[in-house]
C-alpha positions, 0 to 999 in steps of 0.5 A: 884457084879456090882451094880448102884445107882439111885435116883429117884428126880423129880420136881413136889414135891406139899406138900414141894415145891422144897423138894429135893433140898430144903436147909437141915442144910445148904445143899441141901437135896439130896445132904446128900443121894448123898454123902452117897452113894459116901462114901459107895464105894459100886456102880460103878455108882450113878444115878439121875433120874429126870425130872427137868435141876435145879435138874439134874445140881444140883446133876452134881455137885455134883458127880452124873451122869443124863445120861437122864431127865426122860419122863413125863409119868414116872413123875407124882404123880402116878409114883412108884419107880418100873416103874423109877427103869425099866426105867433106867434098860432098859435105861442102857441096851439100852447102853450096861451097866448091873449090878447085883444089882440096889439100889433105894436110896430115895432123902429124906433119910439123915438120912441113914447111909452107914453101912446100905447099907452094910449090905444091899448088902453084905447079899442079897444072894439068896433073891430078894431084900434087904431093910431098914425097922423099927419097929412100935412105938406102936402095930398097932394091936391096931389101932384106925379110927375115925368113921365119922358118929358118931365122935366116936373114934373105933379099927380095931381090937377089938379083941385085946384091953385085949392083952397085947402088948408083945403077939402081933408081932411086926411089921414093915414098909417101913423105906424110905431109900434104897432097893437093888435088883437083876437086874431081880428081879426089872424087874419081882417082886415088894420088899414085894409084890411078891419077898424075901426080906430081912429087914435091920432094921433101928433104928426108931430115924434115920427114918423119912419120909418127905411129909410135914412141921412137917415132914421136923422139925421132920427130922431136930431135928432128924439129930441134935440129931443124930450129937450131943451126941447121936452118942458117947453114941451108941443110934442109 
């Protein structure tokens, strides 16, 4: 199936100035994702979508096409991926261009692995979308907040502090790495919400989200280990 990957990298990143295009060993952060996807052979086109010329000249050359800087209204902190990803659905249309299979690949993500996005295409069958998930460290039916009146520490659910942890389920979240889906499902549904969607699960030491500093040393530990021995031993 005709399928297109886009980014989605705007410029106004507050919490880590300039992160998509922030030096990440030694190379621009969304340079690891667009190499990725270059390497998967999986897409006819590789989309950046953006609203910043650094970061559009940036992923030019490397490879990337930005047939269009991204409007404003589409490029606050309270865009979703889904409006960015019907943006360029309609923008593609609006060209005579159409693909049976759009991937939003995150600019963050270089920890991902091109066997992932694979398996994630290639087993998309009758479901809408396709998408990197990983399994919680701890069972989140144990949760604990913090109750600001009394600076006590509380459960969620109560109910669930005598269980031991291998009767509860397992759980899982968004891994932040990719999600493949129909044409039509991003245009009509939203992946979870209210679409099939089938889980890729990730390993969780190949998994880090990045919204601040920790998270950006905790990447970096992560991708050195990953390069180092970890991978020969078949850990991750």
């Amino acid at each position: 199936m005709k399928n297109v990957a886009i980014i989605p990298a705007r410029g106004g990143s507050k919490r880590i100035i300039g992160k998509n295009i922030r030096l990440f060993h030694n190379k621009p952060m969304i340079s690891w994702v667009i190499n990725i996807a270059q390497n998967s052979g999986c897409f006819e086109k590789i989309i950046v979508s953006t609203d910043c010329e650094k970061i559009a000249e940036l992923s030019k050359s490397l490879g990337a096409e930005v047939p269009f800087l991204r409007p404003k209204n589409i490029s606050d902190d309270y865009t979703s991926v889904i409006d960015v990803i019907r943006h360029a659905i309609e923008f593609f249309k609006s060209k005579d261009e159409f693909y049976e299979l759009v991937t939003l690949i995150y600019p963050t993500a270089p920890l991902m692995k091109v066997s992932d996005l694979e398996k994630a295409i290639k087993f998309i069958g009758e479901y809408d979308f396709s998408m990197s998930v990983a399994l919680y460290p701890y069972p989140i039916h144990r949760a604990l907040f913090l109750e600001n009146q009394t600076n006590t520490i509380q459960m969620l659910e109560k109910n669930n502090f005598m269980k031991r942890s291998q009767d509860l389920k397992d759980c899982y979240h968004d891994a932040g790495q990719f999600i493949v889906g129909k044409t039509n499902s991003w245009l009509t549904k939203k992946p979870i919400v209210d679409g099939k969607t089938l889980p890729i699960t990730v390993p969780r030491i190949r998994v880090q989200d990045i919204d601040d500093e920790e998270d950006w040393n905790e990447a970096e530990l992560k991708f050195s280990l990953i390069n180092g021995d970890f991978e020969e031993r078949n850990l991750i």
